[in-house]
C-alpha positions, 0 to 999 in steps of 0.5 A: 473572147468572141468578138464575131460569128458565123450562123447559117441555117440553110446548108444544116439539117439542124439549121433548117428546122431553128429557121422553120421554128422561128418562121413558125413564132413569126420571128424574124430580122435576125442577123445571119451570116457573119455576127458582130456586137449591136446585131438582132441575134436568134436565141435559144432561151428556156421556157417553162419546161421547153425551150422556144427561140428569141431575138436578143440585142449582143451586147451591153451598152455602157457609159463608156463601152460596149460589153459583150462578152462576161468571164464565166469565173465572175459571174458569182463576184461581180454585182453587174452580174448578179440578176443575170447569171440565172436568166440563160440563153444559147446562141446557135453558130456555124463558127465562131471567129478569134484574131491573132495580130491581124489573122482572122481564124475561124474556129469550128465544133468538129462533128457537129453541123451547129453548136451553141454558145452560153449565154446569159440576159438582162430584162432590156433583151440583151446577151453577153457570151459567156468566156473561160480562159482558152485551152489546147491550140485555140490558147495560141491564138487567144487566151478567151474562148466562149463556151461551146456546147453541143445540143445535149449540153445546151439543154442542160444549160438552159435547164440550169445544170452547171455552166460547162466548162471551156472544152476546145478539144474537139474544134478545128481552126482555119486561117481566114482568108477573106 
């Protein structure tokens, strides 16, 4: 499950050009540093035959709570899904941050300065992260993970190849201690 992230654009090659694209489409007051559900968030969303940037709300608010995250295993079963499983978007992150009783650790994609979240949108511009059932050392620590892709597998996402599968082989973990 992701309950929270990590983005910062400054200290990356890759960082550096989003946030010159997003100065470029006069995108601004997006959420950096550590993410929360209800935050402005940068996507990555398909358009036409590209890919452009896009602030899109996290979360969805419902009558009695806030969904943020959707079971990629649902999205065929679940008719609050249906017209959003088709409309994509990624999320660019640092990190992202899974808890354990009351032990923070933040998750990492090794050998990659950013990595992407699956996502999907509804047509009020809000995101839920896609979640599968966790595998190797991060399944200790939860049973969820998001989706993590790198830029080759975010490109095809968005060009509507199959949703990838959960893969937290390649993911370091550290204690949080802040």
């Amino acid at each position: 499950m992701c309950g929270s992230y990590r983005i910062s654009f400054k200290n990356t090659r890759i960082g550096r050009s989003i946030l010159e694209e997003a100065q470029r489409l006069d995108i601004k007051d997006f959420a950096v540093d550590d993410v929360y559900p209800g935050c402005d968030v940068l996507t990555i969303i398909p358009k036409e035959d590209k890919v452009s940037l896009d602030v899109k709300k996290w979360g969805i608010p419902l009558s009695d709570k806030k969904l943020i995250n959707a079971r990629v295993e649902s999205l065929n079963d679940k008719p609050f899904y249906l017209n959003m499983k088709d409309n994509r978007c990624s999320i660019p992150v640092s990190g992202f941050y899974e808890w354990n009783k009351k032990e923070r650790y933040q998750v990492r994609m090794n050998d990659e300065e950013l990595f992407y979240l699956a996502g999907i949108c509804n047509e009020n511009n809000e995101l839920l992260i896609l979640t599968g059932r966790s595998e190797d050392e991060l399944s200790k620590i939860h049973d969820r993970s998001p989706i993590l892709m790198n830029k080759r597998e975010m490109l095809g996402y968005l060009s509507g190849k199959d949703i990838p599968s959960v893969n937290n082989r390649d993911i370091s973990i550290q204690l949080d201690r802040k």
